[in-house]
VMD Tcl script that builds the backbone (N, CA, C; Angstrom):
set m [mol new atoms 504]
animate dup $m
set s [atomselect $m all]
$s set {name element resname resid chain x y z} {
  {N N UNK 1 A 50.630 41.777 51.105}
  {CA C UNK 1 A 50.502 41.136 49.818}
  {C C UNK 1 A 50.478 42.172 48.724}
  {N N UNK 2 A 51.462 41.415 47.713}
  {CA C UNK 2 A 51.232 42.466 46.658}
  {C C UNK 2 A 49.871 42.221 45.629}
  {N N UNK 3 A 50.002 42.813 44.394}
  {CA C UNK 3 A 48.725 43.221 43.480}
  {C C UNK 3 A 49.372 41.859 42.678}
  {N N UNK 4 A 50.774 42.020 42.261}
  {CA C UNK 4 A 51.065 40.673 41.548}
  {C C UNK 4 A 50.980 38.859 42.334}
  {N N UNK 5 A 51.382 39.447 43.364}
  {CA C UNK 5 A 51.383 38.093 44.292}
  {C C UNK 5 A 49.537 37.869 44.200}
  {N N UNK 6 A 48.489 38.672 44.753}
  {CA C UNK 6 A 47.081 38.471 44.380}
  {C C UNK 6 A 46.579 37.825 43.207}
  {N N UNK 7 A 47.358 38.547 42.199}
  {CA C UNK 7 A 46.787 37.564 40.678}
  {C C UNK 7 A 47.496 36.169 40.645}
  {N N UNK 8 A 48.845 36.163 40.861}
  {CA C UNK 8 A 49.320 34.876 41.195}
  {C C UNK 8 A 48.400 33.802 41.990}
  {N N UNK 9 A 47.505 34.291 42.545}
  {CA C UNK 9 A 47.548 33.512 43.416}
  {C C UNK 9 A 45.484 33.204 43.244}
  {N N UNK 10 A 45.261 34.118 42.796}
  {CA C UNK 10 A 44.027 34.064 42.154}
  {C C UNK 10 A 43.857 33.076 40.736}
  {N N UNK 11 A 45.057 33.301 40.100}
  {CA C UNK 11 A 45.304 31.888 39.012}
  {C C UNK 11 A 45.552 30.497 39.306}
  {N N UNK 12 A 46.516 30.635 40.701}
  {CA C UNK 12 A 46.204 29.036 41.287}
  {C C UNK 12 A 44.965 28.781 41.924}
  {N N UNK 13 A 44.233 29.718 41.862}
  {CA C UNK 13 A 43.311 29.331 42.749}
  {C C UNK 13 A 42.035 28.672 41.194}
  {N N UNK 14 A 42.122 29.113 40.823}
  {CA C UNK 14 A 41.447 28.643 39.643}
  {C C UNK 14 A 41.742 27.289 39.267}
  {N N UNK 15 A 43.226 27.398 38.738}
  {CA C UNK 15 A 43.287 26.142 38.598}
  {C C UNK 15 A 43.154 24.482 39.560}
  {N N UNK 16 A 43.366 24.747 40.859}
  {CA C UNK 16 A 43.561 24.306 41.422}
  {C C UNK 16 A 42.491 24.389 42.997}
  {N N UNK 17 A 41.880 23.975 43.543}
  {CA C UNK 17 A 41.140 24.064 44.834}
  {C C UNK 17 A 41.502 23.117 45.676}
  {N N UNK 18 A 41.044 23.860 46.838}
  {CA C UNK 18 A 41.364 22.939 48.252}
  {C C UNK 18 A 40.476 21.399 48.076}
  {N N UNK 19 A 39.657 21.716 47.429}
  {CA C UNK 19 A 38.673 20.036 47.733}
  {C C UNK 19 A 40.102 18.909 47.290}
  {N N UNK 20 A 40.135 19.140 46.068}
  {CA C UNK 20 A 40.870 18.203 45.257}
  {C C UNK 20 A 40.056 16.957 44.154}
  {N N UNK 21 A 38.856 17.851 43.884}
  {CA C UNK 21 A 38.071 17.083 42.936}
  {C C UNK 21 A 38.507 17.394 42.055}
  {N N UNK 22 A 38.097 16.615 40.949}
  {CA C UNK 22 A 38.370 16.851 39.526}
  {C C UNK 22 A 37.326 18.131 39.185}
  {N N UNK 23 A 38.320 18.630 38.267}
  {CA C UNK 23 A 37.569 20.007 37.356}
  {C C UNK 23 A 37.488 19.968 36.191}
  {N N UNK 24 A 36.440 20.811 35.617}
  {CA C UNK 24 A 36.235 20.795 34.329}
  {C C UNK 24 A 36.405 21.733 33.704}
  {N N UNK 25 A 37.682 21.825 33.005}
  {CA C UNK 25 A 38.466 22.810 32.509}
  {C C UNK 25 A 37.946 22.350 31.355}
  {N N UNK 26 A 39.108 22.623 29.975}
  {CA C UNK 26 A 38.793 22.205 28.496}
  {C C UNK 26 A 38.752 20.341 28.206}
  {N N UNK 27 A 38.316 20.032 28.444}
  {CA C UNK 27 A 37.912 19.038 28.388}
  {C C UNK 27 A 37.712 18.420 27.133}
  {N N UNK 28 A 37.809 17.709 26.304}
  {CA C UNK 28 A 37.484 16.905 24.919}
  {C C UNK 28 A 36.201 16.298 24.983}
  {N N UNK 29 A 35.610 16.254 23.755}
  {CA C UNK 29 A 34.064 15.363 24.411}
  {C C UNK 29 A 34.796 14.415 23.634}
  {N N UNK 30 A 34.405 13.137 24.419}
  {CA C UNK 30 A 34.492 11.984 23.607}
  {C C UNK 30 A 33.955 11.526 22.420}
  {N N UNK 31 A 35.426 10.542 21.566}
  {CA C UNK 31 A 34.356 10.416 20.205}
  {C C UNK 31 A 33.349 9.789 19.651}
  {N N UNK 32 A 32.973 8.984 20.591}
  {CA C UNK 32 A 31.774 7.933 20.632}
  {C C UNK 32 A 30.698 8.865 20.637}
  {N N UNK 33 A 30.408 10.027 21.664}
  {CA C UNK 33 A 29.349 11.301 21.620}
  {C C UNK 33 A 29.382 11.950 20.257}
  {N N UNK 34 A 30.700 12.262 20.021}
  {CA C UNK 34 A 30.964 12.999 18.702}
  {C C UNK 34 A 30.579 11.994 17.561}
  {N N UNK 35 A 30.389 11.070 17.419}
  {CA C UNK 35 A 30.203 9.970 16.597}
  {C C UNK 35 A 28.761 9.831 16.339}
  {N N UNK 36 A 27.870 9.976 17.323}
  {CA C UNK 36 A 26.346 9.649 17.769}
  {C C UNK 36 A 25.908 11.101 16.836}
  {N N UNK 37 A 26.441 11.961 17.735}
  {CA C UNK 37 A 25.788 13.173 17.051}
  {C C UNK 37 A 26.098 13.538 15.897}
  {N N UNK 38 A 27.001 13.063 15.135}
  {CA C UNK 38 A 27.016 13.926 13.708}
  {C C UNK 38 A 25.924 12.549 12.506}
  {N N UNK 39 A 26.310 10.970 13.751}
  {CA C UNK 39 A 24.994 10.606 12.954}
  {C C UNK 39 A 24.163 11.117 13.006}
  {N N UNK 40 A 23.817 11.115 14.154}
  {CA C UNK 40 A 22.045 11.876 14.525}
  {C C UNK 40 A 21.622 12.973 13.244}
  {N N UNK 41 A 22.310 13.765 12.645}
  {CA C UNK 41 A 22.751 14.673 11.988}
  {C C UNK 41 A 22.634 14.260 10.875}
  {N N UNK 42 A 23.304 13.515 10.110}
  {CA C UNK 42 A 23.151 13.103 8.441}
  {C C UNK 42 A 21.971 11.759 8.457}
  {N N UNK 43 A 21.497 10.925 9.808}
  {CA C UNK 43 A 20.262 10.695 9.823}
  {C C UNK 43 A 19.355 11.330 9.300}
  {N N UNK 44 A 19.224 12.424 10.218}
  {CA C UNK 44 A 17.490 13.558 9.937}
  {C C UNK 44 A 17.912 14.391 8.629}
  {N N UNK 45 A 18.792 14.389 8.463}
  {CA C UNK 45 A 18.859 15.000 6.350}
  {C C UNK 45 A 18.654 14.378 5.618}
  {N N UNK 46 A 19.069 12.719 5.531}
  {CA C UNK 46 A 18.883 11.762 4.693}
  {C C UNK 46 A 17.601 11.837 4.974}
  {N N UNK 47 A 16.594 11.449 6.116}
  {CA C UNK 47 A 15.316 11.200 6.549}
  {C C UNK 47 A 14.142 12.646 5.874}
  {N N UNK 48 A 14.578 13.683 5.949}
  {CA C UNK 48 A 14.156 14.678 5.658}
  {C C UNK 48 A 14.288 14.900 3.913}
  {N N UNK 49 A 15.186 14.659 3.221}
  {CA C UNK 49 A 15.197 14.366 2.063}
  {C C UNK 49 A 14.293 13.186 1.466}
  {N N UNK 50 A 14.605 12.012 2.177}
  {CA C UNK 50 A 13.512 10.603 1.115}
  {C C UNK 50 A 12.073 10.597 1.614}
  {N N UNK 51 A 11.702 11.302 2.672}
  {CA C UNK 51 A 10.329 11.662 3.010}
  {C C UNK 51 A 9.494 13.031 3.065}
  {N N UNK 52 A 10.096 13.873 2.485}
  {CA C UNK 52 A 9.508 15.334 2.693}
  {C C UNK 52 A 8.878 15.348 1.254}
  {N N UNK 53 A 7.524 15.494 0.993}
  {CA C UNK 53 A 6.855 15.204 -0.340}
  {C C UNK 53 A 7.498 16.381 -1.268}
  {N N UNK 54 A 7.331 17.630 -0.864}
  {CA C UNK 54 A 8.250 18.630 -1.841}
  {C C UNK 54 A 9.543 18.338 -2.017}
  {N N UNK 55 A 10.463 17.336 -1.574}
  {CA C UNK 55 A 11.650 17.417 -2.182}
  {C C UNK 55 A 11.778 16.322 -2.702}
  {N N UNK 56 A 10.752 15.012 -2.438}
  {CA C UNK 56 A 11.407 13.924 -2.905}
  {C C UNK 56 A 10.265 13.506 -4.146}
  {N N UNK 57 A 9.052 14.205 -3.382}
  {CA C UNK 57 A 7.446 13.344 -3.982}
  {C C UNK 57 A 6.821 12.389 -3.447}
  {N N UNK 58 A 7.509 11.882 -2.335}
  {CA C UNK 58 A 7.225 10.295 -1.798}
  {C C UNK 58 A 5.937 10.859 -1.025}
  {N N UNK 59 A 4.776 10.321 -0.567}
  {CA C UNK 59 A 3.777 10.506 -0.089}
  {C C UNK 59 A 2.931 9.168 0.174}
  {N N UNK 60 A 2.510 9.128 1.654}
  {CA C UNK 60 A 1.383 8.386 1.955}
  {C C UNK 60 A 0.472 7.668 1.186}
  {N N UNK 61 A -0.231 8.715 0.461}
  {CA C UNK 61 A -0.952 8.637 0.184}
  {C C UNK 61 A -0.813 7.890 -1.494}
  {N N UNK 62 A 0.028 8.206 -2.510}
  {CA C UNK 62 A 0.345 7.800 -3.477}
  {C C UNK 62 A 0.048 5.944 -3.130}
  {N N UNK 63 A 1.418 5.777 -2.222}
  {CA C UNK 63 A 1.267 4.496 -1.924}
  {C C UNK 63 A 0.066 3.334 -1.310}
  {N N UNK 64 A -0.823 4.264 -0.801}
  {CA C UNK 64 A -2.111 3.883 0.060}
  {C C UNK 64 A -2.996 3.482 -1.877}
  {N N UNK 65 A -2.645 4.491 -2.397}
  {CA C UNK 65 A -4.041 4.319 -3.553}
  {C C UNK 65 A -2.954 3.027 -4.095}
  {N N UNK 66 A -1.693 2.864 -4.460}
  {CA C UNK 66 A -1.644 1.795 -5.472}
  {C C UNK 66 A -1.948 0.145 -4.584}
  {N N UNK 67 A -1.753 0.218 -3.031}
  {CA C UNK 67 A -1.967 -0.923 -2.365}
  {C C UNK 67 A -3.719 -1.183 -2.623}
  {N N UNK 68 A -4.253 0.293 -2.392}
  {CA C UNK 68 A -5.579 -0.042 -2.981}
  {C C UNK 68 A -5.801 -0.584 -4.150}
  {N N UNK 69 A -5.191 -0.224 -5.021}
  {CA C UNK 69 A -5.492 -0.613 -6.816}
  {C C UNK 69 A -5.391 -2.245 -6.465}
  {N N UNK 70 A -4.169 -2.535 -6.233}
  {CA C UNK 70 A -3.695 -3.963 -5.990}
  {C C UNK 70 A -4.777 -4.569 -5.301}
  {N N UNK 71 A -5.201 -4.084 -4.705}
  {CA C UNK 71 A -5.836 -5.159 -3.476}
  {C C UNK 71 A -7.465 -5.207 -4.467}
  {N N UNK 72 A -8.035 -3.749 -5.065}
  {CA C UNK 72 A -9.562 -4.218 -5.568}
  {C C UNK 72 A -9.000 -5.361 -6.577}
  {N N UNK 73 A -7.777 -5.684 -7.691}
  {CA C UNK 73 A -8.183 -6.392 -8.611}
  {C C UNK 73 A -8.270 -7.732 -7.913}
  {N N UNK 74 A -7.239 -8.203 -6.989}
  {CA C UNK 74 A -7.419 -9.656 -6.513}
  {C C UNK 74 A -9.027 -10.044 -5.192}
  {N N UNK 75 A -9.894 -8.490 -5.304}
  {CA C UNK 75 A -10.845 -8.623 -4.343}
  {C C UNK 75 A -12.075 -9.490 -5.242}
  {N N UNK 76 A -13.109 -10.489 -4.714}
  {CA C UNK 76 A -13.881 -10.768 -5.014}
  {C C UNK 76 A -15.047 -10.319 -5.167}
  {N N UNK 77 A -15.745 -10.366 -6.304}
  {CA C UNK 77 A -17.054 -9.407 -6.416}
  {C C UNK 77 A -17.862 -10.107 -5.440}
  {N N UNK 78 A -18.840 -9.559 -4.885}
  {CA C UNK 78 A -19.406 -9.530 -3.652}
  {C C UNK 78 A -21.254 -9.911 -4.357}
  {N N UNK 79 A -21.344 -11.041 -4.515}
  {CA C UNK 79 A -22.494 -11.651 -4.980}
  {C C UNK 79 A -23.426 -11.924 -4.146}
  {N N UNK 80 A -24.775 -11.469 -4.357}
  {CA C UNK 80 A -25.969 -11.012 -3.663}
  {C C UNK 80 A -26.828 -11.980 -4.190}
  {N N UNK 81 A -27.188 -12.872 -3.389}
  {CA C UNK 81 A -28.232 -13.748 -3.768}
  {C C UNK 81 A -29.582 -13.327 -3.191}
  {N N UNK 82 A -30.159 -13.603 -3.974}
  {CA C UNK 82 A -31.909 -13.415 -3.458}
  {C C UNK 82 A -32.423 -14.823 -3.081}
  {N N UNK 83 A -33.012 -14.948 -1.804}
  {CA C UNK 83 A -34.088 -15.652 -1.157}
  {C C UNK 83 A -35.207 -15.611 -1.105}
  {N N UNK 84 A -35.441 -14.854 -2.150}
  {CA C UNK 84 A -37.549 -14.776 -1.793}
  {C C UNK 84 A -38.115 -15.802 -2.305}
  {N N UNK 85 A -39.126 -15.895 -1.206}
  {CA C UNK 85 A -39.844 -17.234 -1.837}
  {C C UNK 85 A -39.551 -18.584 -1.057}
  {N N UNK 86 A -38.318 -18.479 -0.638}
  {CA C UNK 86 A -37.999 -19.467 -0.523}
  {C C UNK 86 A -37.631 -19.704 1.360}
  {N N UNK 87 A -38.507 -20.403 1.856}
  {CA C UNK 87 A -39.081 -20.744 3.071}
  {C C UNK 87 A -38.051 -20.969 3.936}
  {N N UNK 88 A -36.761 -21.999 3.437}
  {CA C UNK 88 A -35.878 -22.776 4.576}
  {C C UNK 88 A -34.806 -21.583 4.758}
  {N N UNK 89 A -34.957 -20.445 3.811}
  {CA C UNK 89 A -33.835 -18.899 3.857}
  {C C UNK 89 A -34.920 -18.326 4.693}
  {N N UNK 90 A -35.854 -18.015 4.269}
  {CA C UNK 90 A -37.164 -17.221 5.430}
  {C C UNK 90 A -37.091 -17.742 6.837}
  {N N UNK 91 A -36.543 -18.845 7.149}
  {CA C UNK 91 A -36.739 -19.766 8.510}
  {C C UNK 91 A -35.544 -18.908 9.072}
  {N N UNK 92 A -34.093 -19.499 8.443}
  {CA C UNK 92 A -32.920 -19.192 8.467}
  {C C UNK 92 A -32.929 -17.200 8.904}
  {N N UNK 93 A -33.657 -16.790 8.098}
  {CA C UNK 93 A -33.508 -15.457 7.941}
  {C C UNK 93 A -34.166 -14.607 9.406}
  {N N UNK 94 A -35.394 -15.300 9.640}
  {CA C UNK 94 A -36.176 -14.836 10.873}
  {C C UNK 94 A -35.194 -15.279 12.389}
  {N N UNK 95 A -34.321 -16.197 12.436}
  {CA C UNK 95 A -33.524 -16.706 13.332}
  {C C UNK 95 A -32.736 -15.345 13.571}
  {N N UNK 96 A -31.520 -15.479 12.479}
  {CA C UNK 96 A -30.706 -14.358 12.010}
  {C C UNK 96 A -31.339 -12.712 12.699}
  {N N UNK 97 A -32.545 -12.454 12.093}
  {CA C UNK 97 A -33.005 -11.291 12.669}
  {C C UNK 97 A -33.526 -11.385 13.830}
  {N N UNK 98 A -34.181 -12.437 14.807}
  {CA C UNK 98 A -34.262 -12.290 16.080}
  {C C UNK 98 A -32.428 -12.367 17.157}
  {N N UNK 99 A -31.655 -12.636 16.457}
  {CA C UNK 99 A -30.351 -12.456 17.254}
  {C C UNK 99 A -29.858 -11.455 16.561}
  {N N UNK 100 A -29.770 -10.715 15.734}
  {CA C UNK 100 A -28.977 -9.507 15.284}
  {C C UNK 100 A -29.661 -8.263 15.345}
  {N N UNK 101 A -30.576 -8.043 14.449}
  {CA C UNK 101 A -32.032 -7.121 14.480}
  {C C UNK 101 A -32.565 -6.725 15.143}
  {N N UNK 102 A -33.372 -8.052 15.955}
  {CA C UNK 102 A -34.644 -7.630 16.963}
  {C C UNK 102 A -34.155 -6.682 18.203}
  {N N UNK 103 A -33.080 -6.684 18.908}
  {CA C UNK 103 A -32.588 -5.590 19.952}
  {C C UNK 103 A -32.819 -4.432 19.465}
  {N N UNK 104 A -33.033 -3.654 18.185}
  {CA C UNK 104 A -33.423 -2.790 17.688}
  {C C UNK 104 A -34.616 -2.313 16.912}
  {N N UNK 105 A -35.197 -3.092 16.034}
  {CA C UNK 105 A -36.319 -3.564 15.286}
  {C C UNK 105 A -37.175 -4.300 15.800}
  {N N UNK 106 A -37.127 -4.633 17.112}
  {CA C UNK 106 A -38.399 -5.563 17.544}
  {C C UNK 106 A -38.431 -6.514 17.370}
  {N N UNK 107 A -38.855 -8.061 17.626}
  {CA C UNK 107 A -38.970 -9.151 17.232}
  {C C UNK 107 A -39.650 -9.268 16.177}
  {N N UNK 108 A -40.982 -8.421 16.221}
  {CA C UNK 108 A -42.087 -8.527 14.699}
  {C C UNK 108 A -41.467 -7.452 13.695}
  {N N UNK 109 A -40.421 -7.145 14.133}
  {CA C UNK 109 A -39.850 -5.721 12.619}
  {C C UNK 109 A -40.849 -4.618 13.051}
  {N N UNK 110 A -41.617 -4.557 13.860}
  {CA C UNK 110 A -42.663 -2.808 14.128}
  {C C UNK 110 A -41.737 -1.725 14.252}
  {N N UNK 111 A -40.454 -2.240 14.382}
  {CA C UNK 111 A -39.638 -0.592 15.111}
  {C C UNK 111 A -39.683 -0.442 16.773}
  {N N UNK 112 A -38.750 -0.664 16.750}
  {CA C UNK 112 A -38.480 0.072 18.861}
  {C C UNK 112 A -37.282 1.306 18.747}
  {N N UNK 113 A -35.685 1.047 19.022}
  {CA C UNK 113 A -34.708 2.189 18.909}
  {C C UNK 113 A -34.992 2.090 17.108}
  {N N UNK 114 A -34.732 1.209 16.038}
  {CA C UNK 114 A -34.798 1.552 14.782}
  {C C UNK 114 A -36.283 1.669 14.424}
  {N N UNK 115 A -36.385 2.065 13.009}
  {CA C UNK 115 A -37.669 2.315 12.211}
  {C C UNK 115 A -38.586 0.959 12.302}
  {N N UNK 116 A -39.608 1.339 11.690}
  {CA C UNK 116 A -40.896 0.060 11.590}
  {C C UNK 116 A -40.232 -0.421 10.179}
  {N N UNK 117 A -40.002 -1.948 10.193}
  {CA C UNK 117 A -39.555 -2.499 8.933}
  {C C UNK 117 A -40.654 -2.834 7.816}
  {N N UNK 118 A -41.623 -2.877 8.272}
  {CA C UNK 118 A -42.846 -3.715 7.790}
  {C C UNK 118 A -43.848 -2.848 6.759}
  {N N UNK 119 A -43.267 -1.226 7.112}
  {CA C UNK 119 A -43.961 -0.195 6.485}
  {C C UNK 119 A -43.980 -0.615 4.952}
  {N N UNK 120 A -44.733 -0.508 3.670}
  {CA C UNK 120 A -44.457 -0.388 2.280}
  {C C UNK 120 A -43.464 0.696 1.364}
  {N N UNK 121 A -43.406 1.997 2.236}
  {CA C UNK 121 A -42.336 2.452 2.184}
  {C C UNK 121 A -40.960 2.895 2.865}
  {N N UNK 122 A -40.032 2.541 3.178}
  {CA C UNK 122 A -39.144 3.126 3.904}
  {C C UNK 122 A -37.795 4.421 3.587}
  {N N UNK 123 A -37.400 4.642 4.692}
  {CA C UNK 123 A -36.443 5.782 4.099}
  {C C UNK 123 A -35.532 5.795 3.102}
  {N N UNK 124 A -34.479 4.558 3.038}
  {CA C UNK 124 A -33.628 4.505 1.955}
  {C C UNK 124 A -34.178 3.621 1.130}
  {N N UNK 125 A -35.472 2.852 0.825}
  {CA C UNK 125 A -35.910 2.283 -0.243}
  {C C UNK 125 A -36.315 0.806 0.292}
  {N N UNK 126 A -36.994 0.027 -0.514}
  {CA C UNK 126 A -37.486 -0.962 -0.089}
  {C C UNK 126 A -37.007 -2.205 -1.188}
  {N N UNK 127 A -36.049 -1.775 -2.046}
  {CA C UNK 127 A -35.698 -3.002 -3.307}
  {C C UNK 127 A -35.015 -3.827 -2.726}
  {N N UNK 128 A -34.538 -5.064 -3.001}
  {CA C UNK 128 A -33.540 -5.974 -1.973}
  {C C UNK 128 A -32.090 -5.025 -2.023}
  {N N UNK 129 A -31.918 -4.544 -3.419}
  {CA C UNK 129 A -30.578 -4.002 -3.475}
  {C C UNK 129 A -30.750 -3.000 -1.955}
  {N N UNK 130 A -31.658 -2.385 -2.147}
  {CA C UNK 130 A -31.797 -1.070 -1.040}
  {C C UNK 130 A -31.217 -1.656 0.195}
  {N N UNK 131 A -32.252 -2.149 0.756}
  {CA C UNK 131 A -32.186 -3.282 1.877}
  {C C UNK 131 A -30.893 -3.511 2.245}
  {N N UNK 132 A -30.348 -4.510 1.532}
  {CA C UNK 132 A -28.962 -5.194 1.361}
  {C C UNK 132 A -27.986 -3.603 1.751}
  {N N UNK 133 A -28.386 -2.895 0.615}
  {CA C UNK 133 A -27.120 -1.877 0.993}
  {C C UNK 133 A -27.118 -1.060 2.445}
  {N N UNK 134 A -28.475 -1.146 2.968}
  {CA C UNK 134 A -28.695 -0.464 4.426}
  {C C UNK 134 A -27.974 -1.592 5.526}
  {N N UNK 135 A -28.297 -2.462 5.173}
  {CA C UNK 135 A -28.264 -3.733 6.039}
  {C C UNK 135 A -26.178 -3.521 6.460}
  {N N UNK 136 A -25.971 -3.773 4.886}
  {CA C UNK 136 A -24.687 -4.147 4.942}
  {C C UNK 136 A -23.676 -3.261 4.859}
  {N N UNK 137 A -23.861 -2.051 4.879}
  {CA C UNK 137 A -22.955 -1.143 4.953}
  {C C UNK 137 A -23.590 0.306 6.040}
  {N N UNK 138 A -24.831 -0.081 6.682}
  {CA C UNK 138 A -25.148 1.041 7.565}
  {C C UNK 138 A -26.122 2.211 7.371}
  {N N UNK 139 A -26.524 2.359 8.056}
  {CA C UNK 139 A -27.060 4.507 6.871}
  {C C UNK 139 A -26.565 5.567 8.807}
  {N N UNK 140 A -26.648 6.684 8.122}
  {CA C UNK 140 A -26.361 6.868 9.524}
  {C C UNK 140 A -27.140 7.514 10.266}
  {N N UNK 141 A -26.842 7.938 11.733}
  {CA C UNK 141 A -27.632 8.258 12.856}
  {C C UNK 141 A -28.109 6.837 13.288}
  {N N UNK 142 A -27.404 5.922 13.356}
  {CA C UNK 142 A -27.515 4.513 14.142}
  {C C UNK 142 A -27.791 3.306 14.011}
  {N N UNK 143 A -27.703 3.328 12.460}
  {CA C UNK 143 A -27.765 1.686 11.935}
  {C C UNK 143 A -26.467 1.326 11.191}
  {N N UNK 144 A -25.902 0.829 11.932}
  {CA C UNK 144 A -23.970 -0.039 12.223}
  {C C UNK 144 A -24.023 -1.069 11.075}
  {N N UNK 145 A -22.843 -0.871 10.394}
  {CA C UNK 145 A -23.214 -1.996 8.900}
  {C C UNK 145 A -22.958 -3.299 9.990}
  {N N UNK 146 A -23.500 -4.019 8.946}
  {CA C UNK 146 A -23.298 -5.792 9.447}
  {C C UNK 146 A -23.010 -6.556 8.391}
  {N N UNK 147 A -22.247 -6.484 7.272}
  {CA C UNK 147 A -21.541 -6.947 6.311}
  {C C UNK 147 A -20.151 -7.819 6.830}
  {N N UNK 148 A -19.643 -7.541 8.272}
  {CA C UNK 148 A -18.610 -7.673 8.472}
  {C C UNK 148 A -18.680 -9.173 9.506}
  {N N UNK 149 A -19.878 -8.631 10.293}
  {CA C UNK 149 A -20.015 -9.733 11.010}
  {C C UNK 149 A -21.097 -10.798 10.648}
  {N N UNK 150 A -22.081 -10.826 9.613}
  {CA C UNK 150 A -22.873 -11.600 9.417}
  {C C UNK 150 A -22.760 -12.312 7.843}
  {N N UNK 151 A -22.162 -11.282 7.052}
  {CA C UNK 151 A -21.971 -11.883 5.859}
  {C C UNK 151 A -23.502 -11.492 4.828}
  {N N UNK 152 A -22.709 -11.453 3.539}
  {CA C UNK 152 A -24.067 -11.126 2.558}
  {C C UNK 152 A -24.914 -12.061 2.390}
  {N N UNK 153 A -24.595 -13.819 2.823}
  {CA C UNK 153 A -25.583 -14.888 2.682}
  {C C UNK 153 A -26.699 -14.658 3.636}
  {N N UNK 154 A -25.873 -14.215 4.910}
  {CA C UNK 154 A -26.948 -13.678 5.860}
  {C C UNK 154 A -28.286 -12.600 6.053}
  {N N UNK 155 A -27.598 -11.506 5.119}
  {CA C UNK 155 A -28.164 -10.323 4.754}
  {C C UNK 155 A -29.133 -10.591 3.827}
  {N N UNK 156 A -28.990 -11.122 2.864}
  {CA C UNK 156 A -30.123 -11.619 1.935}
  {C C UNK 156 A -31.002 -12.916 2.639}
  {N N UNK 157 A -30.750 -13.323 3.511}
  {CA C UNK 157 A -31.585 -14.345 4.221}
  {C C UNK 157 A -32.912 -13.781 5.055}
  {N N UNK 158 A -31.842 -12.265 5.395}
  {CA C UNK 158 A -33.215 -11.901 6.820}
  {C C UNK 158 A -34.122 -11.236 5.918}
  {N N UNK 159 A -33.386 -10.257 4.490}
  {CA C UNK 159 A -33.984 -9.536 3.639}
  {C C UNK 159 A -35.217 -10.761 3.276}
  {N N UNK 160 A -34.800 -11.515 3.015}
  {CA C UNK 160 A -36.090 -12.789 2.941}
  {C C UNK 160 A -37.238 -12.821 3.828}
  {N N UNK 161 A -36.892 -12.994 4.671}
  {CA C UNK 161 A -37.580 -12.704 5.780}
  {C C UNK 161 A -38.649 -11.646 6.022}
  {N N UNK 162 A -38.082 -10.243 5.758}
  {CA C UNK 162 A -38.780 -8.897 6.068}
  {C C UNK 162 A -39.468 -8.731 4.648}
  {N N UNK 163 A -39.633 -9.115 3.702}
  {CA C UNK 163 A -39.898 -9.249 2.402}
  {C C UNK 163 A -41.766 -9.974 2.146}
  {N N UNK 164 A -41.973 -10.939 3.204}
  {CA C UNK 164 A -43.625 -10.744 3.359}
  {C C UNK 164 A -44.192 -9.913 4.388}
  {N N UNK 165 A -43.050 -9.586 5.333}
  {CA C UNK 165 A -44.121 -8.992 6.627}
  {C C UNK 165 A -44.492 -7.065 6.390}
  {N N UNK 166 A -43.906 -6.835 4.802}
  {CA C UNK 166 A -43.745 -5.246 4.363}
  {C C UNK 166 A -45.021 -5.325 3.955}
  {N N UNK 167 A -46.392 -4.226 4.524}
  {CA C UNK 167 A -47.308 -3.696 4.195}
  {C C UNK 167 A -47.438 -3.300 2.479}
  {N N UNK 168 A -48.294 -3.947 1.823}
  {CA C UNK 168 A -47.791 -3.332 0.783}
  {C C UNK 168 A -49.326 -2.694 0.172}
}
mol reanalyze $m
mol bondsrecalc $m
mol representation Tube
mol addrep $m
């Protein structure tokens, strides 16, 4: 064998093999692939342009405060009635605090996992507003608001309630 007959024959061999499978020479990618990807492509630029806050300004957060704005004016002011004094809210109210309260406060308000209710002074204050605002929005290290599940008619009911049994 010659040196030319070798390369000859080293080029068919390339092109061509004993299996007889298909090979993957230069090949075209199809344009449906080619189609996908150059979307994919002016996708994430368009996407990267109308959401990247330095180039466009658009931000989360802008939009979070004006849904907020919107939403306090159509929100209802949140009216706090007082029950003192008044016996059939004190009834109502002592119910209320033996199913919500007492697992924490005791049945008589003395304090078990929470504080003694009954004290004349307590930690965040003893005014109904006080009360109400502990009651209904929480304080922390382990008293869970209950505004959500009991309602402020409720909250001012039990506040009724704990309102003669406070040492004064």
């Amino acid at each position: 064998m010659k040196i030319t007959e070798q390369i000859e024959l080293s080029e068919k061999e390339m092109t061509m093999h004993d299996t007889g499978e298909p090979q993957e020479n230069h090949n075209k990618i199809p344009k449906g692939w080619l189609l996908f990807f150059f979307g994919c492509i002016i996708f994430l630029v368009g996407y990267i342009v109308s959401f990247t806050p330095a180039i466009s300004g658009w931000s989360f957060y802008h939009n979070f405060e004006k849904e907020m704005a919107a939403a306090s004016k159509t929100e209802k002011p949140n009216v706090v009635k007082e029950y003192t004094g008044d016996k059939e809210a004190i009834r109502e109210g002592k119910e209320i605090f033996a199913n919500t309260c007492a697992p924490c406060h005791n049945a008589d308000a003395k304090g078990g996992i929470g504080p003694n209710l009954t004290l004349a002074k307590l930690k965040y204050g003893v005014t109904h507003k006080d009360l109400y605002e502990s009651i209904a929005n929480g304080r922390p290290n382990g008293m869970p608001p209950f505004l959500q599940q009991i309602g402020s008619e409720k909250i001012s009911k039990v506040i009724a309630f704990l309102e003669p049994l406070r040492i004064k």
